[in-house]
Biopython code that builds the backbone (N, CA, C, O; Angstrom):
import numpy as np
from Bio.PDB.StructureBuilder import StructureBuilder

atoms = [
    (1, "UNK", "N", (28.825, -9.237, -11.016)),
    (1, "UNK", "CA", (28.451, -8.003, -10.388)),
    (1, "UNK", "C", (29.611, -7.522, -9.529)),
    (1, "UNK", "O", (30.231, -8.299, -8.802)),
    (2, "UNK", "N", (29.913, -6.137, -9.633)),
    (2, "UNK", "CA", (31.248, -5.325, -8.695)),
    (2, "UNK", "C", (30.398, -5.129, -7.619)),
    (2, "UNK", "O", (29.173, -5.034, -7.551)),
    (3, "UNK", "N", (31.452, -5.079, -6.633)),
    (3, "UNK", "CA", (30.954, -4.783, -4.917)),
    (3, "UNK", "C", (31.786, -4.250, -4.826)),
    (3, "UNK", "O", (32.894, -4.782, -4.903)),
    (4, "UNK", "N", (31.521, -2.259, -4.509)),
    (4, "UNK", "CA", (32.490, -1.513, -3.860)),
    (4, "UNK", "C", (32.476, -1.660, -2.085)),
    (4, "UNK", "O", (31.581, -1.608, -1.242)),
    (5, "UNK", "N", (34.070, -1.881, -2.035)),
    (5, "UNK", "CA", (34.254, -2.428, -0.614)),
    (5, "UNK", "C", (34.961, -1.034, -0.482)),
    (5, "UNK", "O", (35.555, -0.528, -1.434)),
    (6, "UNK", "N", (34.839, -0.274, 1.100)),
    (6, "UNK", "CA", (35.593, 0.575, 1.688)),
    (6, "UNK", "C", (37.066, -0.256, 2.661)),
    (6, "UNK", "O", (36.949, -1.219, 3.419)),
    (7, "UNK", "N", (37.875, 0.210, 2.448)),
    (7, "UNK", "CA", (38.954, -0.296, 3.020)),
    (7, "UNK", "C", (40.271, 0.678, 2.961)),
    (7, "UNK", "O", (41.121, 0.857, 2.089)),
    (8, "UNK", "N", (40.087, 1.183, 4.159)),
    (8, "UNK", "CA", (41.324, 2.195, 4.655)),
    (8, "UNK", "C", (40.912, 3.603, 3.443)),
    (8, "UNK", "O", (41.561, 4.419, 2.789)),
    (9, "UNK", "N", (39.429, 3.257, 3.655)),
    (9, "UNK", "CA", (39.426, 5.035, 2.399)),
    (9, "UNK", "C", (39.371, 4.422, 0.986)),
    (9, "UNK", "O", (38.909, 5.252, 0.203)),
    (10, "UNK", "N", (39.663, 3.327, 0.429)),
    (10, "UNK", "CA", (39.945, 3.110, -0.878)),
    (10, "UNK", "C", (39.114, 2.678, -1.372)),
    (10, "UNK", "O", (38.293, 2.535, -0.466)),
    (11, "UNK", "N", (38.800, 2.419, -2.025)),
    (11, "UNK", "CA", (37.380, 1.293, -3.000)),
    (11, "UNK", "C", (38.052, 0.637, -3.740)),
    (11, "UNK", "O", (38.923, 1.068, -4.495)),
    (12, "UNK", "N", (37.554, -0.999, -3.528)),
    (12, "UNK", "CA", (38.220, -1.760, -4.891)),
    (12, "UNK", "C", (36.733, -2.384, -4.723)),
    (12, "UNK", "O", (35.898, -2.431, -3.819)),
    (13, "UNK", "N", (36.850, -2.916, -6.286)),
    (13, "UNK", "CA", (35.540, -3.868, -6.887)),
    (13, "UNK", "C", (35.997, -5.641, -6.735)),
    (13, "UNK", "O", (36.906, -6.349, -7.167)),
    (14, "UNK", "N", (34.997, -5.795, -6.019)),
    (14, "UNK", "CA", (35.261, -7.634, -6.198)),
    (14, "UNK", "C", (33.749, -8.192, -6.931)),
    (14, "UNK", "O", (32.786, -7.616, -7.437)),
    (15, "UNK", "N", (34.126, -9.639, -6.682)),
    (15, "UNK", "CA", (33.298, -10.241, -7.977)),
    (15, "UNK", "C", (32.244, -10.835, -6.459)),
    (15, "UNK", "O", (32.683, -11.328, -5.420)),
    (16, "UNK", "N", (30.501, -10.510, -6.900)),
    (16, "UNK", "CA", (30.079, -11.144, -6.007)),
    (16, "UNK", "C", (29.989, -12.780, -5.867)),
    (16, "UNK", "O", (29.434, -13.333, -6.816)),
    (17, "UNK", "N", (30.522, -13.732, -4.673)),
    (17, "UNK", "CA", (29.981, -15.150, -4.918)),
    (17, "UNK", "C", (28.951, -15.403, -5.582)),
    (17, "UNK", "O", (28.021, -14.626, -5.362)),
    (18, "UNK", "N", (28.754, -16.251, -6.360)),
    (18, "UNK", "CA", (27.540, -16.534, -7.180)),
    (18, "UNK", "C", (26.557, -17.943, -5.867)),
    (18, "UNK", "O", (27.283, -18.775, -5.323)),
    (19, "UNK", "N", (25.346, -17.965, -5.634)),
    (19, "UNK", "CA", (24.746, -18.574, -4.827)),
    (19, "UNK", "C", (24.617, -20.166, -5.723)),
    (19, "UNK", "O", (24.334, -20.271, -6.916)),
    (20, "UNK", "N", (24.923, -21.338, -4.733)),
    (20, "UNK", "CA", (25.086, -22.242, -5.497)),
    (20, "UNK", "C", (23.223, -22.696, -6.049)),
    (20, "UNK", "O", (22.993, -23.636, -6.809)),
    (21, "UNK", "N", (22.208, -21.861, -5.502)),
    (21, "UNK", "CA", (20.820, -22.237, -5.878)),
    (21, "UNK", "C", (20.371, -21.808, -6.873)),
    (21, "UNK", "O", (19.214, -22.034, -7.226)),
    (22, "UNK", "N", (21.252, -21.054, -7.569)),
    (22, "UNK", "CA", (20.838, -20.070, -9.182)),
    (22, "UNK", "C", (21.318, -20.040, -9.369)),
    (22, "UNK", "O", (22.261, -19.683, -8.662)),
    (23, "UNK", "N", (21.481, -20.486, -11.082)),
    (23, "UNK", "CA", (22.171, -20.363, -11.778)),
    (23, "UNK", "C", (22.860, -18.961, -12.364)),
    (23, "UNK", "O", (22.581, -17.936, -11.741)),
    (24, "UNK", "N", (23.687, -18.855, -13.450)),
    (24, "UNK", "CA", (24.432, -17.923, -13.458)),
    (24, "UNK", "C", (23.298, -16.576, -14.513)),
    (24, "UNK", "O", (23.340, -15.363, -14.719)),
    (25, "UNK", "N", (22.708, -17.346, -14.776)),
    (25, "UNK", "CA", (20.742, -16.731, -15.522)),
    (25, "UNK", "C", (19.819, -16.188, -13.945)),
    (25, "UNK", "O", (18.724, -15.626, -13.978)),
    (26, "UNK", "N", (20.337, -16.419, -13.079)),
    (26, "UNK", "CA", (19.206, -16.392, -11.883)),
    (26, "UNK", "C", (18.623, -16.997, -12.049)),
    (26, "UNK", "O", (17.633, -16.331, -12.352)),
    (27, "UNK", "N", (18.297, -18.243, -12.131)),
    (27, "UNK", "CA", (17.170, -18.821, -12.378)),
    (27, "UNK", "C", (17.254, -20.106, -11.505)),
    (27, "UNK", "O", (18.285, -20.778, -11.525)),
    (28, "UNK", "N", (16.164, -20.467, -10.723)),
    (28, "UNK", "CA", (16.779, -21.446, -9.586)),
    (28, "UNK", "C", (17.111, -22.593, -9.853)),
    (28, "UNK", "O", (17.541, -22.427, -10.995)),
    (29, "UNK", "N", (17.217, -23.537, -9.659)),
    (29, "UNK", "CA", (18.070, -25.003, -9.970)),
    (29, "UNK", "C", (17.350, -25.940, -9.183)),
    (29, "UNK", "O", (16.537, -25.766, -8.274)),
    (30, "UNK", "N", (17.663, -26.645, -9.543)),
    (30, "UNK", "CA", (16.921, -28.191, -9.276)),
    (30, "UNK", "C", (17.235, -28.493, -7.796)),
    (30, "UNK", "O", (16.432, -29.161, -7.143)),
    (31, "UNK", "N", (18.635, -27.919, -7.117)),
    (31, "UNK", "CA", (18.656, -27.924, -5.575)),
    (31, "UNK", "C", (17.512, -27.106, -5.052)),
    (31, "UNK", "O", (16.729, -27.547, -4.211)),
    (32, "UNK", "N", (17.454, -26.229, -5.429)),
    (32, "UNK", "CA", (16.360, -25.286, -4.729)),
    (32, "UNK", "C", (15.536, -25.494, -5.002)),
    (32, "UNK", "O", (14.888, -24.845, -4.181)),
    (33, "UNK", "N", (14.450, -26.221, -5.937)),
    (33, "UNK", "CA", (13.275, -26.877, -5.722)),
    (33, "UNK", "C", (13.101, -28.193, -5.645)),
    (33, "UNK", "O", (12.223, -28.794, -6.264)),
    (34, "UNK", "N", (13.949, -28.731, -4.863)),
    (34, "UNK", "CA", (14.061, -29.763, -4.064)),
    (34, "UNK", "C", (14.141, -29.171, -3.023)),
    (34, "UNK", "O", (13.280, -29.644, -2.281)),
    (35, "UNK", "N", (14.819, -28.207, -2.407)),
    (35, "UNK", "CA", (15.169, -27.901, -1.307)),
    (35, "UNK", "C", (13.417, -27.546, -0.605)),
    (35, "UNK", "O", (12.864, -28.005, 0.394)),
    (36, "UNK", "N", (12.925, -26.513, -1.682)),
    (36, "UNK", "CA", (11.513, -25.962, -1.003)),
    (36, "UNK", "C", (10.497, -26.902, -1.291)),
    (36, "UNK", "O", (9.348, -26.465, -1.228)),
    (37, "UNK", "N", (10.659, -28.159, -1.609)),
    (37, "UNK", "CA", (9.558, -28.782, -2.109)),
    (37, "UNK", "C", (8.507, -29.396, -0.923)),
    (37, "UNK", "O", (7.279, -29.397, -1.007)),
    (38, "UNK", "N", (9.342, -29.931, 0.232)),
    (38, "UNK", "CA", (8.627, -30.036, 1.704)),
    (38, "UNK", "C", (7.666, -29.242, 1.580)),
    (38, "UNK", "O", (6.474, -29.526, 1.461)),
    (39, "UNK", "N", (8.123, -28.300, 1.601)),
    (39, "UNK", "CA", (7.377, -26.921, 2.147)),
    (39, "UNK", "C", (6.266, -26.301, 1.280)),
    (39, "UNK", "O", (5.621, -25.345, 1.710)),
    (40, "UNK", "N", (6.048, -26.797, 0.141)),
    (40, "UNK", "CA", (5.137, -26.246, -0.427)),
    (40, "UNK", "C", (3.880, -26.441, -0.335)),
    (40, "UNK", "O", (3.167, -25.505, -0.697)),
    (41, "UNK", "N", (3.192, -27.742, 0.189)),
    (41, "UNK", "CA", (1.709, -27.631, 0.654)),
    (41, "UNK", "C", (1.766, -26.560, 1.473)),
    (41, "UNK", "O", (1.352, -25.453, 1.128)),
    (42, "UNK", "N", (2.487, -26.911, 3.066)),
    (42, "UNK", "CA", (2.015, -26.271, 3.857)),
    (42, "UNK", "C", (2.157, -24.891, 3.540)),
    (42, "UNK", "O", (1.188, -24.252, 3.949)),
    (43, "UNK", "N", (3.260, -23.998, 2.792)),
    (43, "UNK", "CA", (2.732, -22.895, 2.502)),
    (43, "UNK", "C", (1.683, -22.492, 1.619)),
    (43, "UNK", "O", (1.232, -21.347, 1.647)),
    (44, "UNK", "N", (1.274, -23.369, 0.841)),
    (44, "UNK", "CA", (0.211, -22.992, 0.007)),
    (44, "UNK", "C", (-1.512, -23.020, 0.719)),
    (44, "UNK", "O", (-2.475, -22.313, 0.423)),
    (45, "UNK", "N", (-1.423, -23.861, 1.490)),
    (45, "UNK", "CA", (-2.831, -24.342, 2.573)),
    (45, "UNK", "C", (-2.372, -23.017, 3.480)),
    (45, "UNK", "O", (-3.264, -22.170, 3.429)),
    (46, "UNK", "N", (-1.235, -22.593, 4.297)),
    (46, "UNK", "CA", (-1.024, -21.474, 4.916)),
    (46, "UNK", "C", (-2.258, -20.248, 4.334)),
    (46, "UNK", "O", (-3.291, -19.807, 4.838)),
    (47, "UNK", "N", (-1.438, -19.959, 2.847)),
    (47, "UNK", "CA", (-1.862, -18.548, 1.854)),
    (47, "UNK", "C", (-2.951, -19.068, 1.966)),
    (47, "UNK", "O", (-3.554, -18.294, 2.710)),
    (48, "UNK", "N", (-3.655, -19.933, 1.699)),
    (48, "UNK", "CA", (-5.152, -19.971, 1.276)),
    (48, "UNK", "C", (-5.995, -19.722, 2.734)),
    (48, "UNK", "O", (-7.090, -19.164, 2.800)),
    (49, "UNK", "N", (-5.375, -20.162, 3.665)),
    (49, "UNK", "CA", (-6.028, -19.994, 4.914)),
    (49, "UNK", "C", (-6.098, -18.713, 5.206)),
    (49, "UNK", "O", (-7.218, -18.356, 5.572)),
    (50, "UNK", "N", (-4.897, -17.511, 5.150)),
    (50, "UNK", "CA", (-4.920, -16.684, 5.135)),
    (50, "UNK", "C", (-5.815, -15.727, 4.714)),
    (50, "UNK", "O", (-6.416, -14.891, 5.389)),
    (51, "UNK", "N", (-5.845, -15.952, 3.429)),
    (51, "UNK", "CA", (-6.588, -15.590, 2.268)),
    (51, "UNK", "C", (-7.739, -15.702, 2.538)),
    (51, "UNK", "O", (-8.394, -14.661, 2.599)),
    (52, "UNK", "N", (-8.498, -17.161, 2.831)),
    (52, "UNK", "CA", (-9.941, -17.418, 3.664)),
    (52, "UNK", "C", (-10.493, -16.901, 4.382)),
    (52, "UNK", "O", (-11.718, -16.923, 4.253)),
    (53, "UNK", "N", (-9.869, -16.124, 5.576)),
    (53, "UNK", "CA", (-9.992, -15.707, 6.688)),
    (53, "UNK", "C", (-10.194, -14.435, 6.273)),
    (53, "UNK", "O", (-11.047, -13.764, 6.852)),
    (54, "UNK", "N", (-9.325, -13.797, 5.026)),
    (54, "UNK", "CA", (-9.371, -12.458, 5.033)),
    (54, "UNK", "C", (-10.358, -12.059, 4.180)),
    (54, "UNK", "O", (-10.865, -10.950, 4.347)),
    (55, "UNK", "N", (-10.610, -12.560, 3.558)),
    (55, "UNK", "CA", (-12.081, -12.583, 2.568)),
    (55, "UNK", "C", (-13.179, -12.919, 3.320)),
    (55, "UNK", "O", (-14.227, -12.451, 2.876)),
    (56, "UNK", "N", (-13.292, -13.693, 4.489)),
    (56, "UNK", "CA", (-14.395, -13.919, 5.551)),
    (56, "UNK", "C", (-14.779, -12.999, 6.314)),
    (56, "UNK", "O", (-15.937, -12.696, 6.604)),
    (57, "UNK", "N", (-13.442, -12.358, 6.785)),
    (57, "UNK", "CA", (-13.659, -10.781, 7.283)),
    (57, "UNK", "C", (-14.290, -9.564, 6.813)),
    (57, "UNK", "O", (-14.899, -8.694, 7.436)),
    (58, "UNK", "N", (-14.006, -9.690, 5.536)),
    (58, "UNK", "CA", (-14.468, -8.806, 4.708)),
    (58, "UNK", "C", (-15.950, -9.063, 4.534)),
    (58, "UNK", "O", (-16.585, -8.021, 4.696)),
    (59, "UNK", "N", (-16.655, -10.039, 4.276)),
    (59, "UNK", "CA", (-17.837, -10.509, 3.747)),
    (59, "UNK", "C", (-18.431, -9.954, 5.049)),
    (59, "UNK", "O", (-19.192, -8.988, 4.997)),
    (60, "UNK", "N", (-18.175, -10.413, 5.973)),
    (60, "UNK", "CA", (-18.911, -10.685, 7.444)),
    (60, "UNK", "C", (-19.094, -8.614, 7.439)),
    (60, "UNK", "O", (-20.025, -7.809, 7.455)),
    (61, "UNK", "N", (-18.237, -8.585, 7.421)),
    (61, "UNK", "CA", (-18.512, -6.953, 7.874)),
    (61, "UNK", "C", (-19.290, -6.664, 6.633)),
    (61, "UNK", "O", (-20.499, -6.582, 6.845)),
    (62, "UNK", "N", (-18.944, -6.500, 5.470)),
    (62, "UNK", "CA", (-20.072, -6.030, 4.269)),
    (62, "UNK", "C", (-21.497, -6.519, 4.935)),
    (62, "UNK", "O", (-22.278, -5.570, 4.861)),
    (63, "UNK", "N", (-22.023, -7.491, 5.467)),
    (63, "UNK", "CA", (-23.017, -8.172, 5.258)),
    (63, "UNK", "C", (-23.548, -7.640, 6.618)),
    (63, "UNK", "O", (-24.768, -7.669, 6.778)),
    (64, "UNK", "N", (-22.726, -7.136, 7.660)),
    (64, "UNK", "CA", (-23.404, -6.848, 8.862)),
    (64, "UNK", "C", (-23.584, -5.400, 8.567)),
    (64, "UNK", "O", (-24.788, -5.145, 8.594)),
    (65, "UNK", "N", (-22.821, -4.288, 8.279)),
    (65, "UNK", "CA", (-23.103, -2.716, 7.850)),
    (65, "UNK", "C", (-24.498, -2.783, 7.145)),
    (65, "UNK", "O", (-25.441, -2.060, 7.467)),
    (66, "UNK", "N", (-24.553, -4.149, 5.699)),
    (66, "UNK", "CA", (-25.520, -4.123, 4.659)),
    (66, "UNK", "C", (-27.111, -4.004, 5.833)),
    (66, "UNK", "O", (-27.976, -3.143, 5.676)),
    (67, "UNK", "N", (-27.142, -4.941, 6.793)),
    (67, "UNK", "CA", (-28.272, -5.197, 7.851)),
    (67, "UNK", "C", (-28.542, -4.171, 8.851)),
    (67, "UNK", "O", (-29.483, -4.282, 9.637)),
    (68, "UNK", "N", (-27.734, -3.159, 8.848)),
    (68, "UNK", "CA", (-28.280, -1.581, 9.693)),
    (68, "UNK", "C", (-29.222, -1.211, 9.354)),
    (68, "UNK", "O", (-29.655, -1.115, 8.206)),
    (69, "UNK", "N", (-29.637, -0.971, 10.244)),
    (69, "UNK", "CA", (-30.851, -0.021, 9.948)),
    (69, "UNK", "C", (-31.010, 1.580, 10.547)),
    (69, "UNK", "O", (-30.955, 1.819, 11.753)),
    (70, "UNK", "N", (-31.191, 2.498, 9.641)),
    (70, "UNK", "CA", (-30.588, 3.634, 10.110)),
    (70, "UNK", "C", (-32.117, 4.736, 10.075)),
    (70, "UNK", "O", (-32.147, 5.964, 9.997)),
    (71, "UNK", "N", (-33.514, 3.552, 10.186)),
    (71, "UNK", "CA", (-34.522, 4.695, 10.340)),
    (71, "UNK", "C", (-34.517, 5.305, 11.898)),
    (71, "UNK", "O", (-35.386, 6.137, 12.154)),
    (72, "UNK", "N", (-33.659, 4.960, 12.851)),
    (72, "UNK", "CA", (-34.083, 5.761, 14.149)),
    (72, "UNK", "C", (-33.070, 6.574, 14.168)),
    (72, "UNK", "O", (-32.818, 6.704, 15.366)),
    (73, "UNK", "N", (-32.252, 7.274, 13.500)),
    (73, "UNK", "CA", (-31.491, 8.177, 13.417)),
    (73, "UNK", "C", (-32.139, 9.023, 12.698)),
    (73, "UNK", "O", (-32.508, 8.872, 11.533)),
    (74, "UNK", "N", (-32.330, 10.180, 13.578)),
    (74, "UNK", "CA", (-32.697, 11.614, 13.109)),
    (74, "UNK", "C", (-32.009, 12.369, 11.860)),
    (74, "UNK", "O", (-30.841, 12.471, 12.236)),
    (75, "UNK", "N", (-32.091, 12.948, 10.594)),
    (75, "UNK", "CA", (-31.670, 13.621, 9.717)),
    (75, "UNK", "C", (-31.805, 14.659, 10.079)),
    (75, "UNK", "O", (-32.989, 14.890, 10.326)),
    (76, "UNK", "N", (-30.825, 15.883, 10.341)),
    (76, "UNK", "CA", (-31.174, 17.032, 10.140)),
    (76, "UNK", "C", (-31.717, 17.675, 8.934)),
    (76, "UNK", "O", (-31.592, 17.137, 7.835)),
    (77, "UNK", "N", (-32.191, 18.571, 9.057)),
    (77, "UNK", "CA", (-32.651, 19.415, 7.402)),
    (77, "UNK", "C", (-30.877, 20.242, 7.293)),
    (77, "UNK", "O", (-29.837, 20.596, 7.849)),
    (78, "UNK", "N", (-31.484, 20.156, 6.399)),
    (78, "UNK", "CA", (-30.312, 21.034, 5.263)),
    (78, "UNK", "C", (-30.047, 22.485, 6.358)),
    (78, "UNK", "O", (-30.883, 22.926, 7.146)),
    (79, "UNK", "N", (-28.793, 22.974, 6.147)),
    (79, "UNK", "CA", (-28.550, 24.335, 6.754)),
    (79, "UNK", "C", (-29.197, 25.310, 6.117)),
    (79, "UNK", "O", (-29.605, 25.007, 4.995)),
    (80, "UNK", "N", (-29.487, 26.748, 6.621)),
    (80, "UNK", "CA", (-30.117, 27.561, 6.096)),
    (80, "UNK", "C", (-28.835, 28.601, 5.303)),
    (80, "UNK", "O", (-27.930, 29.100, 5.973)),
    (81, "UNK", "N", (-28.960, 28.801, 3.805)),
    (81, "UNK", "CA", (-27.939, 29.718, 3.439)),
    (81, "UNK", "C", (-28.263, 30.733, 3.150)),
    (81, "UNK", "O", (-29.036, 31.018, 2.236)),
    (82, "UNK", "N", (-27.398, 31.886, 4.324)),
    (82, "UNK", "CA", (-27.873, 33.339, 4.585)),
    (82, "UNK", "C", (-27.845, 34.026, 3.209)),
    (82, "UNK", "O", (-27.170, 33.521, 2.312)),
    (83, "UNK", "N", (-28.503, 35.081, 3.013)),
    (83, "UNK", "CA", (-28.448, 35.397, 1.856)),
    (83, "UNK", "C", (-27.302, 36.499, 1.272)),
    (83, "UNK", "O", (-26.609, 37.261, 1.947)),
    (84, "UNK", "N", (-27.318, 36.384, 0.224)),
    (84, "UNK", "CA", (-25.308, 36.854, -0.168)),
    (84, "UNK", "C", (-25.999, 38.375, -0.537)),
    (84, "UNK", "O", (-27.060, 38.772, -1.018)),
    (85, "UNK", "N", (-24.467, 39.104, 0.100)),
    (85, "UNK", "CA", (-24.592, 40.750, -0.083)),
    (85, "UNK", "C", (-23.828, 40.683, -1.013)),
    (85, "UNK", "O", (-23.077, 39.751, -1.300)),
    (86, "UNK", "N", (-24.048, 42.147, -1.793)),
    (86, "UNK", "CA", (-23.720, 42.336, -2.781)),
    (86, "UNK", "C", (-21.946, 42.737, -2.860)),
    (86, "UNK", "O", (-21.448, 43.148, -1.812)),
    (87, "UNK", "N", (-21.150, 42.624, -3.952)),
    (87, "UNK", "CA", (-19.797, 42.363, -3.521)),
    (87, "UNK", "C", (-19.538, 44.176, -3.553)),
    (87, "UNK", "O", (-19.593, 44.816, -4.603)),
    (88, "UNK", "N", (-19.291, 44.725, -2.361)),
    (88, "UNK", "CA", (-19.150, 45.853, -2.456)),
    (88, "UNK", "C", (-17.710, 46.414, -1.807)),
    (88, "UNK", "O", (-17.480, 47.622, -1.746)),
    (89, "UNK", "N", (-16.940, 45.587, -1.417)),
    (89, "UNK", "CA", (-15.717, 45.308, -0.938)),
    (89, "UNK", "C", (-14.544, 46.162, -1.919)),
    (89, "UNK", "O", (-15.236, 46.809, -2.705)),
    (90, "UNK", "N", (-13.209, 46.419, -2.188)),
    (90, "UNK", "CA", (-12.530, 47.549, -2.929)),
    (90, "UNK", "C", (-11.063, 46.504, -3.042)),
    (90, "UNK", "O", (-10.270, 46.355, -2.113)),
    (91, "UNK", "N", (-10.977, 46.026, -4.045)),
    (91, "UNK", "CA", (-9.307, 45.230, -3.846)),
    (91, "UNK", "C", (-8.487, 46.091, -4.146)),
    (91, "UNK", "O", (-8.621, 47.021, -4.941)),
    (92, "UNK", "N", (-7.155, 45.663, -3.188)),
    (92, "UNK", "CA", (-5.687, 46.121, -3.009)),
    (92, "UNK", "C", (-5.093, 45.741, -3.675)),
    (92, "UNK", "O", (-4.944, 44.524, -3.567)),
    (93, "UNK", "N", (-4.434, 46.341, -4.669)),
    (93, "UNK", "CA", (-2.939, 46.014, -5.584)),
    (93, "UNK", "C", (-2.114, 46.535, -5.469)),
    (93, "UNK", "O", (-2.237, 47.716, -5.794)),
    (94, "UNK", "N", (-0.828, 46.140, -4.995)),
    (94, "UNK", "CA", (0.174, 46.799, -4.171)),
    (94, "UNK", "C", (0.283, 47.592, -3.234)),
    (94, "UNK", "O", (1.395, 47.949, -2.844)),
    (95, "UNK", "N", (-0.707, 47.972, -2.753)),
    (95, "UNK", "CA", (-1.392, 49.008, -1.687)),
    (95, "UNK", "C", (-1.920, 50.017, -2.347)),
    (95, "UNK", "O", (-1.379, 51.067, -2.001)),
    (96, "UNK", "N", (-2.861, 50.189, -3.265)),
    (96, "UNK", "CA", (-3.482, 50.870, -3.874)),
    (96, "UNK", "C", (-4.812, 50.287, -3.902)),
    (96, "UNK", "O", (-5.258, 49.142, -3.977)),
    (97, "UNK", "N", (-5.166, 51.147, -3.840)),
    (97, "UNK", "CA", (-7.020, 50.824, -4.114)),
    (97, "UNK", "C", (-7.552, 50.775, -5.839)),
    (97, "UNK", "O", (-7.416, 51.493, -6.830)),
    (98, "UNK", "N", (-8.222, 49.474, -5.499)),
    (98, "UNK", "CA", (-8.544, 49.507, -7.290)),
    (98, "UNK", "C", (-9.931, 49.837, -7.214)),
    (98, "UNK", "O", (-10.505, 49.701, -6.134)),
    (99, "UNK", "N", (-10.536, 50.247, -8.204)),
    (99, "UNK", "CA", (-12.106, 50.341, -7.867)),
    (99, "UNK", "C", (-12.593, 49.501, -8.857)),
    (99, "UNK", "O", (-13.803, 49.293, -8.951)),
]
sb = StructureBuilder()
sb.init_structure("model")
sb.init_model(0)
sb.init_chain("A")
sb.init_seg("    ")
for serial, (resi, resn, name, xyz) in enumerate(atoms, 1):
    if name == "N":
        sb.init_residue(resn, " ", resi, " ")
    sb.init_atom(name, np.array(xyz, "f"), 0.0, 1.0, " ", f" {name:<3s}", serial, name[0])
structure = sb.get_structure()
């Protein structure tokens, strides 16, 4: 991969270091999952905890809204719709009256 570098106004392309944890495929290497391998319960028990909690949240509120009870709240009736006049109004086209 080229990396345009600015330098005094000019651009030249260099070659990026390649990371010694991926290979030249990207693809990670046996250092790097060794490297993260510690770490993988605890991030995985992390996500799930996460995850637990956030799906618990969710339930808990579905389940408390579901248990309202909304008979002591008054409904209004419907609005009353005045009754429509007839369209007797004259449209303007370009400032002219159309009939």
């Amino acid at each position: 991969m080229l990396v345009a570098e600015s330098l005094g106004g000019e651009l030249r392309g260099e070659e990026v270091p390649q990371s010694s944890y991926y290979d030249r495929y990207n693809r990670p290497t046996a250092a790097l999952q060794r490297a993260r391998r510690p770490y993988l319960v605890k991030n995985a028990l992390t996500g799930l905890g996460v995850f637990g909690f956030a799906v618990g949240v969710y339930v808990f509120t579905i389940k408390a809204v579901a248990q309202d009870d909304f008979d002591d709240v008054p409904i209004p009736d419907a609005p009353i719709q005045p009754a429509q006049a007839p369209h007797t109004t004259t449209n303007t086209s370009a400032g002219k009256q159309v009939q």
